[in-house]
N, CA and C atoms as a LAMMPS dump frame, in Angstrom:
ITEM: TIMESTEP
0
ITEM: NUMBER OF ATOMS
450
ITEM: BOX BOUNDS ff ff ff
-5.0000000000000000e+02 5.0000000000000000e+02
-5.0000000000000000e+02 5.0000000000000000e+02
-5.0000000000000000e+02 5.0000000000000000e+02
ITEM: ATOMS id mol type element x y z
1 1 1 N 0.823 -1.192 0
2 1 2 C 0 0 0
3 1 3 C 0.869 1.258 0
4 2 1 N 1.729 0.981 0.962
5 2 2 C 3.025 2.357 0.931
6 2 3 C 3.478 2.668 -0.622
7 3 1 N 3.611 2.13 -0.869
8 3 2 C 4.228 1.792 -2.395
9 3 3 C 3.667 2.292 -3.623
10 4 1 N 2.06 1.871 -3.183
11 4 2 C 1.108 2.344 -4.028
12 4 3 C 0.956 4.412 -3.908
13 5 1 N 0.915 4.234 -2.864
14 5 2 C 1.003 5.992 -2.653
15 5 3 C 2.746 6.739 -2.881
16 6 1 N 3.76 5.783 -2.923
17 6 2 C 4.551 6.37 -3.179
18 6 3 C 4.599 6.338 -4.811
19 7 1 N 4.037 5.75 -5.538
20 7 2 C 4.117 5.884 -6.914
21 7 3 C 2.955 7.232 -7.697
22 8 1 N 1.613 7.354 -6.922
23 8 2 C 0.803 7.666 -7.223
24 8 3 C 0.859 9.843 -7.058
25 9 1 N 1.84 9.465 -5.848
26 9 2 C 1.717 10.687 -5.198
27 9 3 C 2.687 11.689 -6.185
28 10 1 N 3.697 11.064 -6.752
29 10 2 C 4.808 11.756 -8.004
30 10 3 C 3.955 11.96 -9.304
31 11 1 N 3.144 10.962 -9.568
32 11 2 C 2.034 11.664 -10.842
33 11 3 C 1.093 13.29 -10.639
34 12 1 N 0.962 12.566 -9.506
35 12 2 C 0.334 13.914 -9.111
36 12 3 C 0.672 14.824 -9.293
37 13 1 N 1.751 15.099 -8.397
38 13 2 C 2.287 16.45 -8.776
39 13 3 C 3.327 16.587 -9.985
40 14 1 N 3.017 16.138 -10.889
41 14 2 C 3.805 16.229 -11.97
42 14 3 C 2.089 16.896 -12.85
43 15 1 N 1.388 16.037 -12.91
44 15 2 C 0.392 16.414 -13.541
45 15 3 C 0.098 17.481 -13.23
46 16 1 N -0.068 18.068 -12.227
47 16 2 C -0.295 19.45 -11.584
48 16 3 C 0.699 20.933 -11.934
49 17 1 N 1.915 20.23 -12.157
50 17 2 C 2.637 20.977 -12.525
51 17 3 C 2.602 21.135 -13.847
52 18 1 N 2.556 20.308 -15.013
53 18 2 C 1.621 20.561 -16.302
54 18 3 C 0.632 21.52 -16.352
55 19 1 N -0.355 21.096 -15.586
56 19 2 C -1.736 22.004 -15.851
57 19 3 C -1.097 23.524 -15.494
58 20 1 N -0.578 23.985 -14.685
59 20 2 C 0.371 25.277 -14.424
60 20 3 C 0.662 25.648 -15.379
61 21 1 N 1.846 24.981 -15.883
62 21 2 C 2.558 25.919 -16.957
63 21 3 C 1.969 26.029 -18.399
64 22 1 N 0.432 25.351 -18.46
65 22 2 C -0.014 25.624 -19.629
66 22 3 C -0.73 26.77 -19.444
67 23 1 N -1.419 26.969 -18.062
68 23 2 C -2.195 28.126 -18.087
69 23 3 C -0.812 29.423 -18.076
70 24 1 N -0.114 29.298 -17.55
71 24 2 C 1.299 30.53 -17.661
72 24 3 C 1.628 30.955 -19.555
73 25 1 N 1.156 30.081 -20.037
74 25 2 C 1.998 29.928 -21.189
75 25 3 C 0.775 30.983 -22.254
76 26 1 N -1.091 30.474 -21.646
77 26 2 C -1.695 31.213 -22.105
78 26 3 C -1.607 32.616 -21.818
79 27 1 N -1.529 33.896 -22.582
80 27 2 C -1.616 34.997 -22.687
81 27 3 C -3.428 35.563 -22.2
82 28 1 N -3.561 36.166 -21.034
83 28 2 C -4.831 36.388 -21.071
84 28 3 C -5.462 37.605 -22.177
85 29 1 N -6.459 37.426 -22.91
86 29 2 C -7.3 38.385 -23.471
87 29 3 C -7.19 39.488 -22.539
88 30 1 N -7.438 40.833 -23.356
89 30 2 C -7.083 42.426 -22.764
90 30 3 C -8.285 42.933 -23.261
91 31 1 N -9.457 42.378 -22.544
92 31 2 C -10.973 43.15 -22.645
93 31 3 C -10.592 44.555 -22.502
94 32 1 N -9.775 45.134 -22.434
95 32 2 C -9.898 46.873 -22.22
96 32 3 C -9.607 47.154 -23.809
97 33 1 N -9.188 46.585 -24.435
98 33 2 C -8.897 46.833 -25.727
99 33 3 C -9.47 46.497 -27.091
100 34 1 N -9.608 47.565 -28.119
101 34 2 C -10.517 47.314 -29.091
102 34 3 C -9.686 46.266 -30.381
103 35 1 N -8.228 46.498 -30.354
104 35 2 C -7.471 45.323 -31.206
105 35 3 C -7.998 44.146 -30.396
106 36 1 N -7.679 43.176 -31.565
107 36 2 C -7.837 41.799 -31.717
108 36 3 C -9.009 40.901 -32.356
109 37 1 N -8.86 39.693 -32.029
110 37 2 C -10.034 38.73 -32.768
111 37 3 C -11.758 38.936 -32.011
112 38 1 N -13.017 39.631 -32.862
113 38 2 C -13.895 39.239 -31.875
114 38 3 C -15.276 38.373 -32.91
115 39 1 N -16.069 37.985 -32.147
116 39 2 C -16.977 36.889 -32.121
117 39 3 C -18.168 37.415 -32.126
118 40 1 N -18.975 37.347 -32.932
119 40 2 C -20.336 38.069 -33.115
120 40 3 C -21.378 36.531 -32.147
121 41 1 N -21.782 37.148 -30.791
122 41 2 C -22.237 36.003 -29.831
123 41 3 C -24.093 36.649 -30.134
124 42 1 N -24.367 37.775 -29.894
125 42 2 C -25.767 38.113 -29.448
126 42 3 C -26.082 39.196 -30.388
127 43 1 N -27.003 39.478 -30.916
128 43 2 C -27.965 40.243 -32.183
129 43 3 C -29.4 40.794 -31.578
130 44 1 N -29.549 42.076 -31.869
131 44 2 C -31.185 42.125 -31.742
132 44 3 C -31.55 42.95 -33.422
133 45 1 N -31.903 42.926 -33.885
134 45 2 C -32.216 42.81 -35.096
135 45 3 C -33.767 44.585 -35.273
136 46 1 N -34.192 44.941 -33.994
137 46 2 C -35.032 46.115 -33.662
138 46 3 C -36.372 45.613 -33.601
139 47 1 N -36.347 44.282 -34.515
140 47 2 C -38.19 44.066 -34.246
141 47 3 C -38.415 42.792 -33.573
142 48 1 N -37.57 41.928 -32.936
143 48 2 C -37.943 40.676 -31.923
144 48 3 C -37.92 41.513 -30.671
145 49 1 N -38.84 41.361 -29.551
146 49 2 C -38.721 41.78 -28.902
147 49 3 C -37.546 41.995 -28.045
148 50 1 N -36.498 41.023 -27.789
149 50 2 C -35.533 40.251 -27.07
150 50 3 C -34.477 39.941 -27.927
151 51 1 N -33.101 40.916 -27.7
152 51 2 C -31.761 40.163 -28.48
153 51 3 C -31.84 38.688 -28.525
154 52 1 N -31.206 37.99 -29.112
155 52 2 C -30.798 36.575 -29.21
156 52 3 C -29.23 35.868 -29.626
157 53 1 N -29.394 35.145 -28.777
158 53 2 C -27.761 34.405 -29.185
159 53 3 C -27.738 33.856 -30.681
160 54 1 N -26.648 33.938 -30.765
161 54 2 C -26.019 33.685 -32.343
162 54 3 C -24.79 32.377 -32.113
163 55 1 N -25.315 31.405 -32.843
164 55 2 C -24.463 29.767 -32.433
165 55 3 C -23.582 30.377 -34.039
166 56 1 N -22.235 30.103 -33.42
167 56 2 C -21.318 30.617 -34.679
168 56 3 C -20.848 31.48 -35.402
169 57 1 N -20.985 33.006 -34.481
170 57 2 C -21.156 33.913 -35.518
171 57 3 C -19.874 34.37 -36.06
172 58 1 N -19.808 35.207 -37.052
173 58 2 C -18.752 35.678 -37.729
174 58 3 C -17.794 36.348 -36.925
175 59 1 N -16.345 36.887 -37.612
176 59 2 C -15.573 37.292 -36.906
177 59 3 C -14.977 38.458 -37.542
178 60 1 N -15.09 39.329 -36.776
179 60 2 C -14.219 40.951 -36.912
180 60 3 C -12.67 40.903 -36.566
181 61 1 N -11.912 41.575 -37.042
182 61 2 C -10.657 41.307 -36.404
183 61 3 C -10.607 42.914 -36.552
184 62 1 N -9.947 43.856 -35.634
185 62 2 C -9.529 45.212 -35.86
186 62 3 C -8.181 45.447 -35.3
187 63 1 N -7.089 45.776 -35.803
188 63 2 C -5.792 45.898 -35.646
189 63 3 C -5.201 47.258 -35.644
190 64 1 N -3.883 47.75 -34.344
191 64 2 C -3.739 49.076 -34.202
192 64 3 C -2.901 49.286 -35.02
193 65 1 N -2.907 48.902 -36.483
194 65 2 C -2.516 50.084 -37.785
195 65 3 C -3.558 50.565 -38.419
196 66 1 N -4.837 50.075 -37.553
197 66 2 C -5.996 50.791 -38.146
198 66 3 C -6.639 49.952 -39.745
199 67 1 N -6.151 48.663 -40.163
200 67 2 C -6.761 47.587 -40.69
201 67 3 C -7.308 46.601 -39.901
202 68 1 N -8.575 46.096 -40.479
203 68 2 C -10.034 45.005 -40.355
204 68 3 C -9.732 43.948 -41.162
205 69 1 N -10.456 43.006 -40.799
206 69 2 C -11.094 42.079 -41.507
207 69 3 C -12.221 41.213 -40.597
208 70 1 N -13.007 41.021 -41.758
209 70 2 C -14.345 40.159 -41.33
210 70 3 C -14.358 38.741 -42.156
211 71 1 N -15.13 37.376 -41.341
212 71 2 C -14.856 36.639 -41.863
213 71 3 C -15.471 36.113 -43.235
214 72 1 N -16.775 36.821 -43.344
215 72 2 C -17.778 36.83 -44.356
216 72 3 C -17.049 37.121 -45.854
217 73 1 N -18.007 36.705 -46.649
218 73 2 C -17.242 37.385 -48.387
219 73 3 C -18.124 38.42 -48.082
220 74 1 N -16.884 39.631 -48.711
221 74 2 C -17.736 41.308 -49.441
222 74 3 C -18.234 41.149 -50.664
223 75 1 N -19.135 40.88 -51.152
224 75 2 C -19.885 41.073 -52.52
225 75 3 C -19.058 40.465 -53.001
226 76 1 N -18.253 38.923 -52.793
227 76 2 C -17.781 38.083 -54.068
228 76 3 C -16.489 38.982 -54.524
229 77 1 N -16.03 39.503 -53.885
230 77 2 C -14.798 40.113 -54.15
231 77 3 C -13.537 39.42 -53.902
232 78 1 N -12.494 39.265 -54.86
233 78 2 C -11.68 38.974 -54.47
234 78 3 C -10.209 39.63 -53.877
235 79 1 N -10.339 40.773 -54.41
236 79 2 C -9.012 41.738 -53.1
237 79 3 C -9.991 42.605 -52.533
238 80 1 N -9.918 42.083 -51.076
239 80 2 C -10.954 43.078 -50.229
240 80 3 C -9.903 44.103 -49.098
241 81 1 N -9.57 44.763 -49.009
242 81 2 C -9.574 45.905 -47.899
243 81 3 C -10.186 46.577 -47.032
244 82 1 N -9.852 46.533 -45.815
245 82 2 C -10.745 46.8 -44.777
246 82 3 C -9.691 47.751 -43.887
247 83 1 N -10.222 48.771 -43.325
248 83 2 C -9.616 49.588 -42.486
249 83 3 C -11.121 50.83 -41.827
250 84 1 N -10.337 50.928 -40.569
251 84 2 C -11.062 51.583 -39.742
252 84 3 C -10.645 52.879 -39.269
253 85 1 N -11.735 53.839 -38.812
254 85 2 C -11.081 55.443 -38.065
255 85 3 C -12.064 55.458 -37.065
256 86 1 N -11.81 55.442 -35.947
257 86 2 C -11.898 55.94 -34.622
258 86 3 C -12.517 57.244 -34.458
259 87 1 N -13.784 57.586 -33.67
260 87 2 C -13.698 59.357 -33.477
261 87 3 C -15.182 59.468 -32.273
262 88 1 N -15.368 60.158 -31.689
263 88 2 C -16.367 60.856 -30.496
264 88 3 C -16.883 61.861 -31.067
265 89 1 N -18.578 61.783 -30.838
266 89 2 C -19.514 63.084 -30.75
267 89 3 C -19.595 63.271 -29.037
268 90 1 N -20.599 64.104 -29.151
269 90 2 C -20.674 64.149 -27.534
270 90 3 C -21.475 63.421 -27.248
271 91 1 N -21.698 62.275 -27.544
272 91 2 C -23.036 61.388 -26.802
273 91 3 C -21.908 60.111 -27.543
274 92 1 N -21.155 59.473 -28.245
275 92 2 C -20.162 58.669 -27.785
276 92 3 C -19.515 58.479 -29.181
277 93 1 N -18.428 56.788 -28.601
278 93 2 C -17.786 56.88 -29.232
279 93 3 C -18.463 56.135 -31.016
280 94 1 N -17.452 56.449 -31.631
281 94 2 C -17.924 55.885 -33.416
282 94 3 C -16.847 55.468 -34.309
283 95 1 N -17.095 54.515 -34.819
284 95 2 C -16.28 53.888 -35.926
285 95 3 C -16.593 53.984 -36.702
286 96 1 N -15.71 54.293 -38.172
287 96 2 C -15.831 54.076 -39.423
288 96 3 C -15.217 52.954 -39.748
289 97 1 N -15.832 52.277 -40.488
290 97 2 C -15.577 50.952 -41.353
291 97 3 C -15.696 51.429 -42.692
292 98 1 N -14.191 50.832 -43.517
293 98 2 C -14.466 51.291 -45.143
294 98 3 C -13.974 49.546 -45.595
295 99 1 N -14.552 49.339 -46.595
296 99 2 C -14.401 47.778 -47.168
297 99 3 C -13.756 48.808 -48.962
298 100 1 N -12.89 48.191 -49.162
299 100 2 C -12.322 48.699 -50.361
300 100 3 C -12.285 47.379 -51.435
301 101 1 N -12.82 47.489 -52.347
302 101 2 C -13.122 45.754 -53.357
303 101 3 C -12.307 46.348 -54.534
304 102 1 N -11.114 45.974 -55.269
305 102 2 C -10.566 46.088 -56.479
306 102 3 C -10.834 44.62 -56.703
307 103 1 N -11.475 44.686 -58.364
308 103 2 C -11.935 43.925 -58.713
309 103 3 C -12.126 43.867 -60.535
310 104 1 N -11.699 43.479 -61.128
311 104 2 C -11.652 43.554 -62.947
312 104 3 C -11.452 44.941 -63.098
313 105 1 N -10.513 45.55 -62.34
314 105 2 C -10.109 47.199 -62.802
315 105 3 C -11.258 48.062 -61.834
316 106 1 N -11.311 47.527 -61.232
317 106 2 C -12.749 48.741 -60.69
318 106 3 C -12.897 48.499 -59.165
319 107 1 N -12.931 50.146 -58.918
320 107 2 C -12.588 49.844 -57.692
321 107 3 C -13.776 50.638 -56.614
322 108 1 N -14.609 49.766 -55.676
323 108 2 C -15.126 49.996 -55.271
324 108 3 C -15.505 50.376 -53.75
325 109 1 N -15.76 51.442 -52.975
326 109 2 C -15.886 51.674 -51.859
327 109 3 C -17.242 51.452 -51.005
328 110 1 N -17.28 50.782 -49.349
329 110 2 C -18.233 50.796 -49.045
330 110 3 C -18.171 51.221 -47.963
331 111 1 N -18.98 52.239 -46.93
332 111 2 C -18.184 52.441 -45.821
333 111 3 C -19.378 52.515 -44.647
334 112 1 N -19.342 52.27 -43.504
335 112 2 C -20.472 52.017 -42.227
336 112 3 C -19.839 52.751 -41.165
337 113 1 N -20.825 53.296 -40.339
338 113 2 C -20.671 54.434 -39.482
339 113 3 C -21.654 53.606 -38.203
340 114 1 N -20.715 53.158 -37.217
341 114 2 C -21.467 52.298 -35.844
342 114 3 C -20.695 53.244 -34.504
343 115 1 N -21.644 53.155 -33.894
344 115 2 C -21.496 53.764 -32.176
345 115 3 C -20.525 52.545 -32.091
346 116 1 N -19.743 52.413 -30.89
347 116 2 C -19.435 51.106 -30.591
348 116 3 C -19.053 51.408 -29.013
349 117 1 N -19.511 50.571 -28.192
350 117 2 C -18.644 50.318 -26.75
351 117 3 C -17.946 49.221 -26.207
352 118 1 N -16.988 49.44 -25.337
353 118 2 C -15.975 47.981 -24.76
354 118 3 C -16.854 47.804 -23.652
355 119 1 N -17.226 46.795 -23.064
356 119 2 C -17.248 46.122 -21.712
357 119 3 C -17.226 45.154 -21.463
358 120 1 N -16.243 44.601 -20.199
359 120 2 C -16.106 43.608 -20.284
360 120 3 C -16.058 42.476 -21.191
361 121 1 N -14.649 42.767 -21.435
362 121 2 C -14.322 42.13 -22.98
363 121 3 C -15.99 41.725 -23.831
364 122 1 N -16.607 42.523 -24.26
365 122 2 C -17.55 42.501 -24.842
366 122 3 C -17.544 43.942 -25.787
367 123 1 N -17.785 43.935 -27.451
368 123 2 C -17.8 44.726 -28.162
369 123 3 C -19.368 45.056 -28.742
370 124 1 N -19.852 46.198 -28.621
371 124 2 C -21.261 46.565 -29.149
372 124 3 C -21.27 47.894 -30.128
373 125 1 N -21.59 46.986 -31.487
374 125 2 C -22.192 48.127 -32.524
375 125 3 C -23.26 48.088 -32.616
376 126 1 N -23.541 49.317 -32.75
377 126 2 C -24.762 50.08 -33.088
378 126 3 C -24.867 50.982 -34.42
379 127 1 N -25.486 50.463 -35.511
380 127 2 C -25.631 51.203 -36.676
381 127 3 C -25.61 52.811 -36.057
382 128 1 N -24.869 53.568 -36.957
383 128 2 C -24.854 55.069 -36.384
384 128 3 C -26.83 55.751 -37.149
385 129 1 N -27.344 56.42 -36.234
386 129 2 C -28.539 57.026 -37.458
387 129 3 C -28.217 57.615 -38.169
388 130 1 N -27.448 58.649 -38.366
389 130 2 C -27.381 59.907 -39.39
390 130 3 C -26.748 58.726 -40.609
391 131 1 N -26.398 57.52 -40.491
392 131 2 C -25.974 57.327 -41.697
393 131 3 C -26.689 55.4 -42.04
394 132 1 N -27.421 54.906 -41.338
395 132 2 C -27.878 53.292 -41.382
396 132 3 C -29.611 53.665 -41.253
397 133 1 N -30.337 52.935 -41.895
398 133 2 C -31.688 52.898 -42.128
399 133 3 C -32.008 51.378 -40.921
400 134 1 N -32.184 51.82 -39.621
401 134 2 C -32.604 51.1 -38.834
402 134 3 C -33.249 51.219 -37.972
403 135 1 N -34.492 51.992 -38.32
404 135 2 C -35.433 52.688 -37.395
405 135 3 C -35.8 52.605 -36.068
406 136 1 N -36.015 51.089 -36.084
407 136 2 C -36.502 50.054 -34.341
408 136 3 C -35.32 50.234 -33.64
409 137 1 N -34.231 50.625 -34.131
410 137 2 C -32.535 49.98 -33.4
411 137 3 C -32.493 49.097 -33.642
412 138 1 N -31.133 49.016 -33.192
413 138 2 C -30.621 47.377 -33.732
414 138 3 C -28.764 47.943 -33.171
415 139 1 N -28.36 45.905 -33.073
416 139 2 C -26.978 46.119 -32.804
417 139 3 C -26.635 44.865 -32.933
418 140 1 N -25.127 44.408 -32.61
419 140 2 C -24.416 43.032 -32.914
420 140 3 C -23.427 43.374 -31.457
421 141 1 N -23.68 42.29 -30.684
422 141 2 C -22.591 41.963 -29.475
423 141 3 C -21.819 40.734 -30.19
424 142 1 N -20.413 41.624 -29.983
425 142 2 C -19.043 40.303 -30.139
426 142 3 C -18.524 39.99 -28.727
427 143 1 N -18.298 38.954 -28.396
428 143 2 C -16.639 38.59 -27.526
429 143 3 C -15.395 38.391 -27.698
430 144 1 N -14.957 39.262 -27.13
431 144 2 C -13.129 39.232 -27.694
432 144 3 C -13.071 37.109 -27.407
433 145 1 N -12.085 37.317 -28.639
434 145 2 C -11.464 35.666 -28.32
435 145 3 C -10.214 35.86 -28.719
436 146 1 N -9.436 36.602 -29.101
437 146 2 C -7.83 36.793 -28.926
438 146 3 C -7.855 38.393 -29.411
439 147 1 N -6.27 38.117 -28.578
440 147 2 C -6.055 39.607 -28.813
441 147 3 C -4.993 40.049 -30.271
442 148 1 N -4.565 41.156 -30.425
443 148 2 C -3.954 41.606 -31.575
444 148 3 C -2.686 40.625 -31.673
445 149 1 N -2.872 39.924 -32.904
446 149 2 C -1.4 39.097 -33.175
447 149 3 C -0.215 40.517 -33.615
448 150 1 N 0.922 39.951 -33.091
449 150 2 C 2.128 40.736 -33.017
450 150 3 C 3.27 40.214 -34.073
């Protein structure tokens, strides 16, 4: 029986010491920050009464040279460009999103104007009014799931 616990008791803490240095090794997510990978989790759309979860949703990536990408196709384009500008009214903050499509010589611009807030590693756009036809409201909650690759 001694024997048995002297063999059992060295797994242990070996295994234990594994599980450690994998969590050390993970980098925690920096919810204070708008770089990195995020996850479109919850939608309210302005006319269900009640946002709703989204199983799978797409992914935004926003990076501090001020380039995007989303995981969706832009209109079947094949060189897509994405970049963003940052800016505050007095009632909050706002992003510009421009999607740039060169495509058989022609080059096309598309660009979206969203409120957006951080909390708790959680990202919320809100179509801006002066420039989105979304009368009821409406918005898209992401969760950060990594942060800005380096």
């Amino acid at each position: 029986m001694k024997n048995l616990i002297f063999l059992i008791l060295p797994l242990l803490f070996v295994i234990s010491c594994n599980e450690e240095k994998v969590e050390e090794e993970l980098e925690p997510i920096d919810k204070d920050s708008l770089y990195g990978k995020w996850q479109l989790v919850e939608e309210w759309d302005g006319v269900m009464s009640d946002p709703y979860e989204v199983e799978d949703g797409y992914y935004r990536t926003f990076n501090s040279d001020s380039t995007c990408s989303v995981s969706w196709s832009f209109k079947d384009c094949d060189n897509v460009k994405c970049a963003f500008k940052l800016s505050s009214d007095s009632t909050s903050d706002i992003m510009e999103v421009a999607f740039t499509c060169q495509d058989n010589g022609e080059t096309e611009i598309v660009s979206g104007f969203y409120r957006y807030e951080l909390e708790d590693g959680f990202l919320k756009l809100t179509p801006h009014e002066d420039y989105h036809t979304c009368d009821e409201g409406c918005w898209e909650r992401f969760k950060k799931v990594a942060n800005e690759e380096k």
